[in-house]
N, C-alpha and C positions, 0 to 999 in steps of 0.2 A: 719580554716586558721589563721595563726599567727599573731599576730597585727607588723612584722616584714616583712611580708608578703605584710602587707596589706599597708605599708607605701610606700614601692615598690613598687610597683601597684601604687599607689597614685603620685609617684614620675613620673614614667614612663609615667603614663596618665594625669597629668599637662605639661609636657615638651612636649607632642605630641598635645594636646589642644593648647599649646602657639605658635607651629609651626604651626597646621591646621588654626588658627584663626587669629595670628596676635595680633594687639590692641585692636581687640574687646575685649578679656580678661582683659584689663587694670580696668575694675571694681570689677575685685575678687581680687585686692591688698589688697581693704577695709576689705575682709573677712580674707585672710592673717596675716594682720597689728592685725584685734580683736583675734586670733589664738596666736599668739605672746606676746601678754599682759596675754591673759588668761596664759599661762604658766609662766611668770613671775612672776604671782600672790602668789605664791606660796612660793618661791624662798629662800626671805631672812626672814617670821616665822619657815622655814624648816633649815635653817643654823641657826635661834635663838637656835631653841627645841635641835635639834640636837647634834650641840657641846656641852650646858652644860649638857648633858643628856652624853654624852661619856665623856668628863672629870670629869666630877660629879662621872660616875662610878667607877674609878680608886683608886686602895686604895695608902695610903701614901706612902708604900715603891717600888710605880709601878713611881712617879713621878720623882724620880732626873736622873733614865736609859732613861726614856722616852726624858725628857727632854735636858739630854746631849745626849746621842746618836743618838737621832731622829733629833734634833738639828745639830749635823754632819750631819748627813746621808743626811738630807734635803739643807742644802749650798752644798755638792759634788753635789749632783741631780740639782739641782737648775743653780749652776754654768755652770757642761757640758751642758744643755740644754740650756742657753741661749747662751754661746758665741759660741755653734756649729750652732745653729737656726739662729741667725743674719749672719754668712755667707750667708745665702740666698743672701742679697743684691748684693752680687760679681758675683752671677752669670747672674745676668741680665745687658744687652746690653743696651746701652745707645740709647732711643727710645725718637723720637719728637714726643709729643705732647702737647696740650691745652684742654682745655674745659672752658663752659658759667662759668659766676658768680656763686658762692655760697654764702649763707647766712653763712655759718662755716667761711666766709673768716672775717666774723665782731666781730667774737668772739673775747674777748683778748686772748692772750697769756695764758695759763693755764698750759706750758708743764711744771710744776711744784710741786714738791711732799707739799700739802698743810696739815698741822699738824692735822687739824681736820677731814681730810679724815681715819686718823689711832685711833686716842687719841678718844673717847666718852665720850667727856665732857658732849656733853647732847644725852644721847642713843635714846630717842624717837625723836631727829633731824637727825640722823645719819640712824636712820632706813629711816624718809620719802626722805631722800636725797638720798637712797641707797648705801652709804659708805660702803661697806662691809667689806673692813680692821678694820673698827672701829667698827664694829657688833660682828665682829669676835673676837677681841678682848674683848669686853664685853662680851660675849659668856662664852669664854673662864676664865674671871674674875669670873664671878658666878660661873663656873663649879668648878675653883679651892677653891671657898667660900665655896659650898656645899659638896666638900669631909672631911673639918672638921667639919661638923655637926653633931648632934648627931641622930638626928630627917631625915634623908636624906632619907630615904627608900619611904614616903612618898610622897618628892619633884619628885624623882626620879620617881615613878610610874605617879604622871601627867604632868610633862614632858616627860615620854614615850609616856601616852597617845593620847598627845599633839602632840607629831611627829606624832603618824600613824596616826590619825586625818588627819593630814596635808599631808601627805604620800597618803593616801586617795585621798583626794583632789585632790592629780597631778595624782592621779591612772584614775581619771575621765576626769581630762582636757584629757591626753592622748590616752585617746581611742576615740579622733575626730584627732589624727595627721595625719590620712591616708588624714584627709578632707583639713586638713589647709595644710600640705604639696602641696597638692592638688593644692589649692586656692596659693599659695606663688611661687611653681614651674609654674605654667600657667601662671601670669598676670608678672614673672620676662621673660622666655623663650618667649612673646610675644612682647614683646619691645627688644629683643637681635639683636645687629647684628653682622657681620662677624666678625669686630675686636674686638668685645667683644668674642666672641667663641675663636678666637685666645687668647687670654689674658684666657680664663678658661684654655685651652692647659697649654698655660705657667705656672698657678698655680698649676694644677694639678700634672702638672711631678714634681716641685719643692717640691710640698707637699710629693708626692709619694717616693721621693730621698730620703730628709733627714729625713721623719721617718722611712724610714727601718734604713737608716746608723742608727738609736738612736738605733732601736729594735734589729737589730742582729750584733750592732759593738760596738757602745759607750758604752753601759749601761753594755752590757753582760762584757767588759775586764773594767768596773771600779770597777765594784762587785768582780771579780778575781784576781785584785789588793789588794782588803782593807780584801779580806777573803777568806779561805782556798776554798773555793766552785769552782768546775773548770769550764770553758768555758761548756761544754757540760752539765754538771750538774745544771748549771742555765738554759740553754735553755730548757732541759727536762722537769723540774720545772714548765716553764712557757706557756709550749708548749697548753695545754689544754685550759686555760686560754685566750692566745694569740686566739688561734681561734676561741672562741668561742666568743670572746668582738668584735674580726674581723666582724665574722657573723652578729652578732646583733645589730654591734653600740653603745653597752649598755657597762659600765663598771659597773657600781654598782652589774650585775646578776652575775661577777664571784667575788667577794671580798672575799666570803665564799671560792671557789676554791681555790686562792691566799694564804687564811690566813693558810688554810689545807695543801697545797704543801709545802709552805714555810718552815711553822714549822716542816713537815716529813723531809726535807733536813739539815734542822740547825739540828735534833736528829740524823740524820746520823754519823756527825762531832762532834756533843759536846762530850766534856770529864766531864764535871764538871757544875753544875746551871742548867741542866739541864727543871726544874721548871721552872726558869726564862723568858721559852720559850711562856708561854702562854703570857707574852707581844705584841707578836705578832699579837693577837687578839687584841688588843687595837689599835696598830699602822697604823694597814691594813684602818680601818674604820677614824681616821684622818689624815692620807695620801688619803684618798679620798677627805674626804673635804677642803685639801688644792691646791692651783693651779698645778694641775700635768704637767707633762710636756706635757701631749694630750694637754691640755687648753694652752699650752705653744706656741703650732702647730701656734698661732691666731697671734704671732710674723711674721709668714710669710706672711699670708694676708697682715698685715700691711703693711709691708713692697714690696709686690706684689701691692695692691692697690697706694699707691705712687707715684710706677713706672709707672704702667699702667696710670694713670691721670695726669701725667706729675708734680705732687709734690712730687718728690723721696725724700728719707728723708737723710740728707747729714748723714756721719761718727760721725759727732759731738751731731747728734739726737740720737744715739744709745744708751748711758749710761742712760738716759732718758725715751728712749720708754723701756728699760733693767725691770728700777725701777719702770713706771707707768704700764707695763703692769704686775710685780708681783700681784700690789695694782687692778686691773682690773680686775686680770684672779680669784680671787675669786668667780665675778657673772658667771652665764652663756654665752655663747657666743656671745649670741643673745644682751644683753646687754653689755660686755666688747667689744667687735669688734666695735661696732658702737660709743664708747665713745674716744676709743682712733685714731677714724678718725678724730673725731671733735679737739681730742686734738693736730694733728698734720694739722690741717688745709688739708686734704683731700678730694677729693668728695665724700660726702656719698650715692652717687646714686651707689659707685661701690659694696655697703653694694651685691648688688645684687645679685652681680657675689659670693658670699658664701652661698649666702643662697640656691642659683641653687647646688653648689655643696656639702650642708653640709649634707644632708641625702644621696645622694650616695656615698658618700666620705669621706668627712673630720671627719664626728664624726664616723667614724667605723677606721680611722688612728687615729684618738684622741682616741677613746676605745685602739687600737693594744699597742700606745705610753705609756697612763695611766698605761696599765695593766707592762709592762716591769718599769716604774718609780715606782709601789708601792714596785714591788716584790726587788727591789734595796732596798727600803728603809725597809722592811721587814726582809732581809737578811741581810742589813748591821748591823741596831737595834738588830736583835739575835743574831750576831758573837759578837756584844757589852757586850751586856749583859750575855752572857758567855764567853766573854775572849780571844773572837777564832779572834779578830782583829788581820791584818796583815801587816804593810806595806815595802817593796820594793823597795827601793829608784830609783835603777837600772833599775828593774821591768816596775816600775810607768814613770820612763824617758822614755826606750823604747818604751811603750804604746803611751807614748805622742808623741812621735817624728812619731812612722808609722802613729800615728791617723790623727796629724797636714795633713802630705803627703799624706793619701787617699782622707782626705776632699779637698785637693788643688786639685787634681787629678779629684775627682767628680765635683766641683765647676767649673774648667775650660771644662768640657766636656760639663757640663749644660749650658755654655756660647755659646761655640761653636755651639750647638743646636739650641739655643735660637737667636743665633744671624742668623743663616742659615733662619727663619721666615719673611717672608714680608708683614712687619708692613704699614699699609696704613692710612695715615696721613689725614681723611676725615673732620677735624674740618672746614677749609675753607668754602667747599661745605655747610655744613651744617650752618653754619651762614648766607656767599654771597648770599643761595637760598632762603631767608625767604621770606615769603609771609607777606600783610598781614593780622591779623586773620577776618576780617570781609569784606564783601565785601565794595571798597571804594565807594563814596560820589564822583560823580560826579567833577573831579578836573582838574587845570592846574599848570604847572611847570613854572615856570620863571628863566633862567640862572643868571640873571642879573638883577639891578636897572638902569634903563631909567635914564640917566645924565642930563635929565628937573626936575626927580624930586627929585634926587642926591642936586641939585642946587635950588629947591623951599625952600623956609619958611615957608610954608604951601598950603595943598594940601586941605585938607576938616578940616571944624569947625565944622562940626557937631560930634553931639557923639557916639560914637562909634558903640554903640546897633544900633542905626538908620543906621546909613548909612551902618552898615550891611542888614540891611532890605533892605533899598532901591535899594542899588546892587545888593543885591540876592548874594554873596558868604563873605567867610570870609577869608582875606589876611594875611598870616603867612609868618614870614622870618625864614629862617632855615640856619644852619652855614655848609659850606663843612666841609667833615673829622670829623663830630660830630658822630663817631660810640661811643655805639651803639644807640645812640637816634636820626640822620636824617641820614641816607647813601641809597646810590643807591643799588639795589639788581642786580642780575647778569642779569635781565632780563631790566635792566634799571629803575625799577620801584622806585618811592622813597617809601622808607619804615621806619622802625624806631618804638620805643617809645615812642618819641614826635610826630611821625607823627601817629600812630593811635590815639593819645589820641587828638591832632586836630583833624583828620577825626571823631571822637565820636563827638568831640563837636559840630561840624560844621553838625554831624547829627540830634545831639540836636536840635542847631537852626532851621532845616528845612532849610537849606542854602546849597552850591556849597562851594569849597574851591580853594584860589590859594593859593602855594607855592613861596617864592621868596627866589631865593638865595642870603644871603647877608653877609658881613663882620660884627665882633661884634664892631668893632668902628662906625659902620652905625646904629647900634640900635635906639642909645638916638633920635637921626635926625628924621630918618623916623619912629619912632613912635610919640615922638613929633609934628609933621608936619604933622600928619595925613593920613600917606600915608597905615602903618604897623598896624593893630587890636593889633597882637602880637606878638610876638616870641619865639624860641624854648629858651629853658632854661637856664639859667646862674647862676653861684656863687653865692650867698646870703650874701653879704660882703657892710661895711659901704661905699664905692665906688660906689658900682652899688645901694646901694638907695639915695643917692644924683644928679645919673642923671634921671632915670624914678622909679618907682612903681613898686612894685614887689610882684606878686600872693604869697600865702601860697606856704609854701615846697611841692614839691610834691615826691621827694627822695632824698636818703642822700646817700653822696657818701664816703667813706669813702680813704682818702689821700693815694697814693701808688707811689712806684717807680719801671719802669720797664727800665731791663737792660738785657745784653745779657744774654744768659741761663747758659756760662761756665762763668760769674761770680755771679750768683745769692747769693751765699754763701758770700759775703760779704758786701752787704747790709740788713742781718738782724737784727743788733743793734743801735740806733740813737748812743748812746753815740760810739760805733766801729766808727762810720761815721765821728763822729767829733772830730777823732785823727787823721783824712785823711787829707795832707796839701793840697793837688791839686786835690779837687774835684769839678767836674765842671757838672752841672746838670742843663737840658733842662728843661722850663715850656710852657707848649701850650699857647696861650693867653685866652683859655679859664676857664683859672686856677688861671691865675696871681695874683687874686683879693682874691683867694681863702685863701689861708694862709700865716701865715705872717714867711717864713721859715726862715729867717736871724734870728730869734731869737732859731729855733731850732739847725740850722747849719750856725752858725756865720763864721765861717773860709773856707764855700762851695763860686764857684763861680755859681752864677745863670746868665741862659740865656732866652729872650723868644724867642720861634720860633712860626711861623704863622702856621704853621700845624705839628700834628703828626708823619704825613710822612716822614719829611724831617729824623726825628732820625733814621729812618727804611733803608734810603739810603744808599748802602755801598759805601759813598766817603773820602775823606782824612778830608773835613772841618767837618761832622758827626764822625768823631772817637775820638775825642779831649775830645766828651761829654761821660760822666759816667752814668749817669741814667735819665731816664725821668721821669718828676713829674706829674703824671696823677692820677684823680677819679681812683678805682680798676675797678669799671665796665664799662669806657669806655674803661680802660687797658682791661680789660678781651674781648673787641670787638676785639682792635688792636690785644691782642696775638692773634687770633682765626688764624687770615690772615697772623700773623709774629711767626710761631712756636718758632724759635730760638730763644724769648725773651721769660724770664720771668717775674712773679708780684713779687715782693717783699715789704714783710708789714713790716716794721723795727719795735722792742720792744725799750722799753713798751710805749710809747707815741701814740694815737691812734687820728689823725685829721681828725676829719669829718667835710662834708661841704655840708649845705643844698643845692639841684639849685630849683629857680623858675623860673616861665616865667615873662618877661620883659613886662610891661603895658605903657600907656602913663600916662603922670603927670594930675592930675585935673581931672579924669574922672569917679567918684563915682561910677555912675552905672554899668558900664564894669568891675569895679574895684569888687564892688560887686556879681555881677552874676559871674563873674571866679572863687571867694573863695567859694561860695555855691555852684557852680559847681562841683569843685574838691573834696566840704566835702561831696556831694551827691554821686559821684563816687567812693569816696574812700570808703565809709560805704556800699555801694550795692554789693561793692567787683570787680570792672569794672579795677580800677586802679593795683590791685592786679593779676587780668588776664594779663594785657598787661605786670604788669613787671616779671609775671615768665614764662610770651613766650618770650619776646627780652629779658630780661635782663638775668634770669635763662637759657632757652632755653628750657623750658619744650615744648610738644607739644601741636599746639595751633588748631583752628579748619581748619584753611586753608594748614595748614602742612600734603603731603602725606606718610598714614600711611607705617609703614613698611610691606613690602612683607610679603603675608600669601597663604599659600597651597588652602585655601576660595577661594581667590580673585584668584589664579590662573586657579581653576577648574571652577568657575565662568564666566571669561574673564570681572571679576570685578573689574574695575582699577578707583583710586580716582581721583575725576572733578578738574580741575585746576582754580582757581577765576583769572577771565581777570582782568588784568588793563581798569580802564576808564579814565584815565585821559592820556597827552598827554604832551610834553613836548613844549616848546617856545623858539623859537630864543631870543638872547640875546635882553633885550628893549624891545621885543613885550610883553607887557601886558595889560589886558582889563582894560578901565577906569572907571572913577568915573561914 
């Protein structure tokens, strides 16, 4: 059986395990993930050995044809395939959605082509950073050092040997792909749900569209443009080729076919240099290892992923993601796909949805696409270098003009399609129904502070540790509209961030908990006064420690402004923002404290409002306001519930702001046990669970798994954890 075969297999019986099973699979990602690295491993001493091993081969009067005419050949090629591939975005409908926080969202700004990503200033930095523009280019510096050597025969032989070595090497990683395909398609198809299946649809067909338009429209009338070879004589050419990279997914197994066809077609048509042709042998093999237009294909994901995660990447990101993904598509896919999500601020959980489809799919349309980019550049390179170039000016217009009109033509059909789909807008649900992950601690709700002790100076002298004892619970004020760290869940239940990591605490103690709702100007009072242990968390700002004491950080929020979704596009630059005469921008009060924006945006008008919600109202006194000044991750609560807004992180200025929990003044011990508390949780890894089930949204233990054919044939359905605690009339609270 073929190891082509056998990946098949491997494909087909991960995707049916991840459907039979469900989540239980979610532990072969591990094996996945290590399947992944081991192929990387390889990667870029296989692009050292490689290039200077093929440029080193080259004699001196093979370098200035190579150079100029590959050099052409490679900007036409280069050119149609990006700005025909970036159409994609046109064809996709304009779809609401959200999703939880990302860690990608705290990155800076990177969308930026950085000098020492290309330049190897220091080659052994540039290898462990895996820069591979500048690999490559040093690559290529030695290769051309060692074709004037004298002594090269030598160099030459252990940098061959050096390749197959290495060659070797991936000969081995690869014969466990059936395993890791395997492990990668099961634990991805076992967390899929419907509207991810829909979103495969969507990339599918758009993948499947425009690499045929590359394979049997673009490529074939650009090549029949610049040289005598006709439409069917290219395709002839390629046809063996084409199907066979189709089949296997593999393009490197037909290069030898390519460089054979190729060259028998150029001896057709030449008159003259006919010698000249075996450049072609040269060409075929670094037109491989440059970003072909298959690796080009990973433009569409991008831009597919975007859309689907509700970070569509605007017109103006194009020239951009254009340049960064040439400088990308040098590594593998496995690597450049995942780098320029981060670079675009994406979610890279959607990495997924490519990985499901890259061995049934994509790298066998990335083989199809590759093999039609080489043979272009092969054909054009040989009309070169013998003379047979042509061009058309008439010719080259007409091409252009039907080409523009078919793509409009496909592009609006694939809309029409795409838009006929009913996209189900589940983020809501999936936030409102969060449970939470451990069962709670015995608790009461309190709507209200009792106006006796609103109005006391003090309720208890004792300190704090104690009269927790002595009560038997621990009294926490929580703020309404605090998503995502206190909000009610659909089931009533309070839940939250800050509220499991109370309910932790309050298990810690061996104690009962009450919750009280309260205002954040009520803080300083009833902590002071000894009514409040604690509270949920606020600002980290010279204000809030001149009234009470304030635990270690326990997360950082980093500053954000959310505004409606059809103008997201204009709050992404601070300095953009502060040539706005009449900007007028909301701050919750639980931010106020937080930064000091008159200094970033001196000519903004700032307003505070007492809740979040108020910006979310569609009334006439809410429309005045331009963007809300929120944490990203309590933004990232709100969007879940308010689709039609988005986050917007403005460049380059990045304001983060620690929150603690609120202490009383003078109380060492409370004060102490809270900070070794939080350093004990945070190192056992306790705090890090709670914030990538609320705040990420990862799935946590009280969350029902997703439907699995198991659990169907079973009539195995996941236990739901009761609430134990109970709500309170306003004022009714137990006493001291």
């Amino acid at each position: 059986m073929s190891l082509a075969t056998k990946v098949l297999l491997g494909l087909l019986a991960g995707i049916a395990c991840g459907l039979l099973l469900g989540e239980l699979t979610a532990p072969l990602e591990w094996v996945g993930k290590i399947f992944l690295m081991l192929l990387q491993m390889t990667v870029l001493p296989y692009i050292l050995t490689s290039v200077m091993f093929g440029v080193g081969s080259l004699k001196r009067h093979e370098i200035l044809p190579i150079a100029k005419y590959g050099g052409l050949a490679l900007l036409l090629m280069w050119a149609t395939t990006i700005v025909l591939l970036l159409q994609a975005g046109f064809a996709l409908p304009t779809r609401v959605s959200a999703s939880f926080f990302s860690l990608s969202w705290l990155e800076p700004d990177t969308t930026t082509l950085a000098l020492d990503s290309f330049i190897p200033a220091n080659p052994f930095q540039s290898l462990t950073q895996q820069s591979v523009p500048a690999v490559v280019l040093f690559s290529v510096a030695m290769g051309i050092a060692i074709i004037g050597m004298d002594n090269k025969k030598r160099i030459l032989e252990g940098l061959e040997l050096a390749r197959d070595l290495i060659s070797s090497l991936s000969v081995l990683v690869v014969r466990f792909t059936p395993y890791g395909v395997f492990a990668i398609t099961a634990a991805a198809a076992g967390s899929l749900n419907l509207e991810e299946l829909k979103g495969i649809y969507v990339f599918v067909t758009l993948l499947s569209v425009m690499s045929l338009f590359l394979v049997f429209w673009a490529f074939p009338h650009l090549i029949k443009n610049l040289t005598p070879f006709r439409y069917t004589e290219v395709m002839a050419c390629s046809r063996d080729a084409l199907v066979t990279a189709f089949a296997t997914g593999n393009l490197f197994v037909v290069l030898p076919m390519i460089s054979y066809r190729t060259q028998q077609l150029a001896r057709q048509h030449a008159t003259a240099r006919k010698r000249r042709l075996s450049i072609i042998d040269v060409i075929v093999p670094i037109s491989y290892s440059l970003p072909t237009a298959g690796k080009m294909l990973g433009y569409i994901f991008v831009i597919f992923a975007g859309w689907f995660s509700g970070k569509d990447l605007a017109l103006a990101d194009y020239p951009t993601l254009a340049l960064l993904g040439i400088s990308s598509f040098f590594s593998p896919m496995i690597l450049s796909i995942p780098e320029l999500l981060q670079q675009f601020h994406i979610n890279p959980d959607t990495f997924k949805l490519y990985l499901l489809t890259d061995q049934i799919l994509f790298n066998r349309f990335a083989a199809l696409v590759g093999v039609m980019f080489i043979v272009g550049m092969a054909l054009i390179v040989g009309a070169g270098a013998t003379r047979m170039l042509r061009v058309s000016w008439r010719r080259v217009s007409y091409a252009f003009l039907f080409t523009a009109a078919l793509m409009a033509a496909l592009i609006g059909l694939l809309y029409a399609t795409f838009s006929s789909i009913d996209y189900q807008y589940n983020g809501y649900q999936l936030f409102i129904e969060r449970k939470l992950m451990a069962p709670p601690v015995p608790h009461q709700v309190v709507r209200s502070v009792p106006d006796t002790v609103l109005n006391a100076p003090r309720i208890s002298t004792q300190p704090v540790l104690k009269r927790i004892r002595e009560r038997g619970f621990l009294r926490v004020g929580y703020y309404r509209d605090w998503l995502p760290y206190a909000f009610h869940n659909v089931n009533g239940d309070l839940v939250g961030y800050d509220i499991e990591i109370f309910q932790q605490m309050a298990r810690d103690l061996g104690v009962e908990i009450e919750f009280v709702n309260i205002y954040r100007n009520e803080v300083e009072h009833l902590l002071n006064n000894g009514y409040l242990d604690i509270a949920s968390g606020v600002a980290s700002s010279p204000n809030h420690l001149k009234r009470f004491t304030l635990s270690p950080a326990y997360t950082l929020e980093l500053m954000s402004l959310m505004v409606p979704y059809e103008r997201r596009r204009e709050f992404r630059s601070w300095g953009e923002l502060r040539e706005k005469e009449s900007l007028v921008i909301g701050i919750p009060d639980g931010f106020t404290d937080a930064v000091d924006l008159e200094k970033i945006l001196p000519t903004a008008t700032l307003w505070e409002i007492s809740t979040p919600r108020m910006f979310f109202r569609d009334s006439e006194e809410m429309a005045k306001y331009d963007a809300l000044l929120f944490g990203v991750t309590a933004a990232a609560g709100w969007g879940m519930i308010n689709p039609d807004y988005s986050i917007s992180l403005p460049q380059p200025e990045r304001l983060f702001v620690p929150l603690a929990f609120p202490l009383a003044r003078n109380d060492m011990a409370f004060e102490l046990y809270v900070r070794s508390w939080l350093e004990l949780r945070t190192v056992d890894g306790t705090l890090d669970r709670f914030f990538n089930y609320w705040i990420k949204g990862e799935t946590g233990a009280t969350r029902p798994p997703r439907w699995s054919l198991w659990q169907s044939l079973l009539g195995d359905t996941p236990s739901q954890q009761p609430e134990s605690g109970r709500m309170l009339p306003p004022g009714n609270s137990r006493g001291e």
